[in-house]
C-alpha positions, -999 to +999 in steps of 0.1 A: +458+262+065+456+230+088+487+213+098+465+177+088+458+198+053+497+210+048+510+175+049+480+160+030+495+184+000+529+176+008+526+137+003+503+150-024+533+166-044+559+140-033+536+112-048+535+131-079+570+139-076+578+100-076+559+085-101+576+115-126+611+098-111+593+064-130+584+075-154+613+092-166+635+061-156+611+038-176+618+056-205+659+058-200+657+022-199+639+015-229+657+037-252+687+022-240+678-014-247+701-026-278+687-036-311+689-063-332+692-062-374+681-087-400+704-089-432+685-066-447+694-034-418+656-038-406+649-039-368+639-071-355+633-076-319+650-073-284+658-098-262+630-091-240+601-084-262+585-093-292+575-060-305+599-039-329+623-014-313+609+018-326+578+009-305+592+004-275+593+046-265+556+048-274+546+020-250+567+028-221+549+061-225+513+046-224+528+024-196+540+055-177+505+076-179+489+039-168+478+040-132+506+013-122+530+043-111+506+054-090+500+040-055+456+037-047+459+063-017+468+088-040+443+080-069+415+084-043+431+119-038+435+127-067+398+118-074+385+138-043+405+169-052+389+166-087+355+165-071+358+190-053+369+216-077+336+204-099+316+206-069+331+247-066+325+253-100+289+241-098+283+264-069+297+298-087+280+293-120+253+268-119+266+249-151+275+211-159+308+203-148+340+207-171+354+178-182+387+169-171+414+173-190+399+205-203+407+223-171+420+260-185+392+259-217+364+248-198+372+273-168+380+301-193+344+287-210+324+289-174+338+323-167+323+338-202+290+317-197+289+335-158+299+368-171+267+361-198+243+351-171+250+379-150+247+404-181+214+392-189+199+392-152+215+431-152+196+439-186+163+426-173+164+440-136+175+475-155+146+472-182+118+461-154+131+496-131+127+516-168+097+503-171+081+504-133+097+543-140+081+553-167+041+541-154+048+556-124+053+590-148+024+583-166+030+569-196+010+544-214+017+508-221+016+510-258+044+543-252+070+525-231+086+511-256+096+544-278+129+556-280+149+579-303+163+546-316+136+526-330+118+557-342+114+556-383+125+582-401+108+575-439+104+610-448+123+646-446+100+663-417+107+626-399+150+633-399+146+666-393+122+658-357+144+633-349+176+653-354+161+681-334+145+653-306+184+641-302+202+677-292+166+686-268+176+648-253+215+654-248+210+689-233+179+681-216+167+717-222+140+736-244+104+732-250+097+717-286+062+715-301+054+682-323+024+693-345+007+664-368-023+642-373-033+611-351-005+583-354+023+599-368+043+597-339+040+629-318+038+610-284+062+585-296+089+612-296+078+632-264+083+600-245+120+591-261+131+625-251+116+631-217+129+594-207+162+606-204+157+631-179+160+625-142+122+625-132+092+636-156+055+634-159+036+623-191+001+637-187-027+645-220-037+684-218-073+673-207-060+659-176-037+683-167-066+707-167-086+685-145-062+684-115-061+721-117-093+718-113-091+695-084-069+720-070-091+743-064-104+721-039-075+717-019-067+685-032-033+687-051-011+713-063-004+703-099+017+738-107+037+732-075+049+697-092+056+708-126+079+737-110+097+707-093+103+683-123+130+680-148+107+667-175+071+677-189+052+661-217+017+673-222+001+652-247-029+662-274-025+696-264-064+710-277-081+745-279-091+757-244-128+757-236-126+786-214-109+817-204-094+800-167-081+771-186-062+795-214-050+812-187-040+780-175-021+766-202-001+797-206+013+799-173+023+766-174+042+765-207+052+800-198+068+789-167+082+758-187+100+776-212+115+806-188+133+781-164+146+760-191+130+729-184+124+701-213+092+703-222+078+681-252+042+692-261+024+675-292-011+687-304-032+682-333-036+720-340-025+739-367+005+762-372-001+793-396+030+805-412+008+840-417+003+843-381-007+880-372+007+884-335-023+896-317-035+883-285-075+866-294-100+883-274-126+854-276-121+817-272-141+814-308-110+834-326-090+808-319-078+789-347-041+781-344-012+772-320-002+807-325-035+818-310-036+795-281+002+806-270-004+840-271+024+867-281+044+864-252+049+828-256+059+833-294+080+858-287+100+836-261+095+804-287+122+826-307+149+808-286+174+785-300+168+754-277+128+761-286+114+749-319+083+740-332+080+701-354+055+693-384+046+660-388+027+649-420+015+614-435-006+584-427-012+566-389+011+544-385-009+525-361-031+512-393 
């Protein structure tokens, strides 16, 4: 601090210090002025005023918190000081200025509206990076919106998927098949589970097998990127329409489910609970999930972070 600034705040204080010294000697001498008494014991007047005695304390007061104690140089400072501290306000919150004489609410008041602001810019710079995140893995715009949360659970098979959905989403681990017709919600929970991991890709089954195709001409490496990420959703998973692309969809879910990684797969095919475990010779035997996995995937399906869903009832995009 300035020297100029130190004794600025030092004839500050002794100003304020003085016109306390009036105030309080104001008061002294009123209450000490004698009173006066009718025959009946009522209070007239004093010598000096006009007024009854008892209110002679409450106007010295009003007297004393009058400007008249204090001197104009330090009403201009006081007003500059008070103007500054809006002016300071103004700059760390943006708000209208407190009132004065409401110092310690109004400040308590700014604070919580601050702490508000600064909440709600947080919330929307964290929902735009979610967002931005989950296009960049593929996901739709009608999809990414679904979480665990605002999925509905109206019927058994529903509490039961999403029960199962929240353990695969805390230990991030396990392949889990969502079987059901169109719009009951199979991509809905692929997304809320795979969204908690790290890094994931959401890609249909028809597209997967297309860049695998594309690979073959040296133009990406599909497998070499589902090796590297956490998370794998293959939606509409469909009957293969040839040997290569069988092959394919084994390996892939094969290599899934022996490294552990989280892998939400939903398909519209059906799941036989007679299911005779023979490998199908011929794409055209193929007429069940059972059949397109093969018995080596089954057989590693018997894990306990592994299950397979059944979804039932009406679209719900209707």
């Amino acid at each position: 601090m300035s020297t100029e600034a130190a004794k600025s705040d030092q004839a500050f204080l002794l100003e304020l210090k003085q016109a306390e010294e009036r105030r309080q000697a104001r008061k002294r001498e009123v209450e000490n002025r004698p009173a006066t008494f009718s025959p009946k014991g009522e209070p007239t007047a004093t010598r000096d005023s006009a007024k009854p005695v008892g209110t002679h304390v409450a106007g010295a007061m009003r007297e004393a918190a009058s400007d008249q104690f204090f001197s104009e140089e330090f009403l201009d400072d006081c007003k500059a000081r008070w103007k500054a501290h809006v002016d300071q306000w103004r700059t760390w919150v943006g708000d209208p200025a407190p009132r004065p004489g409401m110092i310690i609410d109004e400040e308590a008041s700014l604070n919580e509206s601050a702490r508000r602001k600064e909440n709600v810019v947080v919330w929307r710079i964290e929902n735009l990076v979610e967002h931005r995140r989950l296009l960049a893995a593929g996901v739709t715009e009608d999809l990414v919106h679904c979480t665990l949360e605002n999925f509905q659970t109206d019927r058994p098979d529903e509490v039961e998927a999403l029960r199962v959905c929240t353990s695969t989403r805390e230990s991030k681990r396990g392949t889990v098949f969502v079987l059901g017709p169109t719009g009951v919600g199979k991509s809905h929970l692929g997304v809320a589970v795979a969204r908690a991991c790290r890094n994931f890709v959401f890609i249909s089954h028809r597209d997967l097998w297309e860049a695998h195709k594309a690979s073959w001409r040296g133009q990406l490496d599909p497998e070499a990127r589902l090796r590297s990420i956490h998370g794998l959703v293959i939606d509409e998973l469909e009957i293969p329409t040839s040997d290569a692309e069988l092959r394919f969809v084994q390996a892939v879910i094969k290599t899934r489910i022996e490294r552990r990684k989280l892998t939400m797969i939903s398909t519209n095919l059906q799941w036989k609970p007679k299911w005779n475990p023979v490998d199908v010779e011929t794409l055209g035997e193929i007429e069940s999930l059972q059949d397109v996995l093969g018995v080596r995937i089954m057989d590693r399906m018997s894990s306990a972070e592994n299950h397979v869903l059944g979804l039932d009832g009406q679209s719900r995009r209707r």
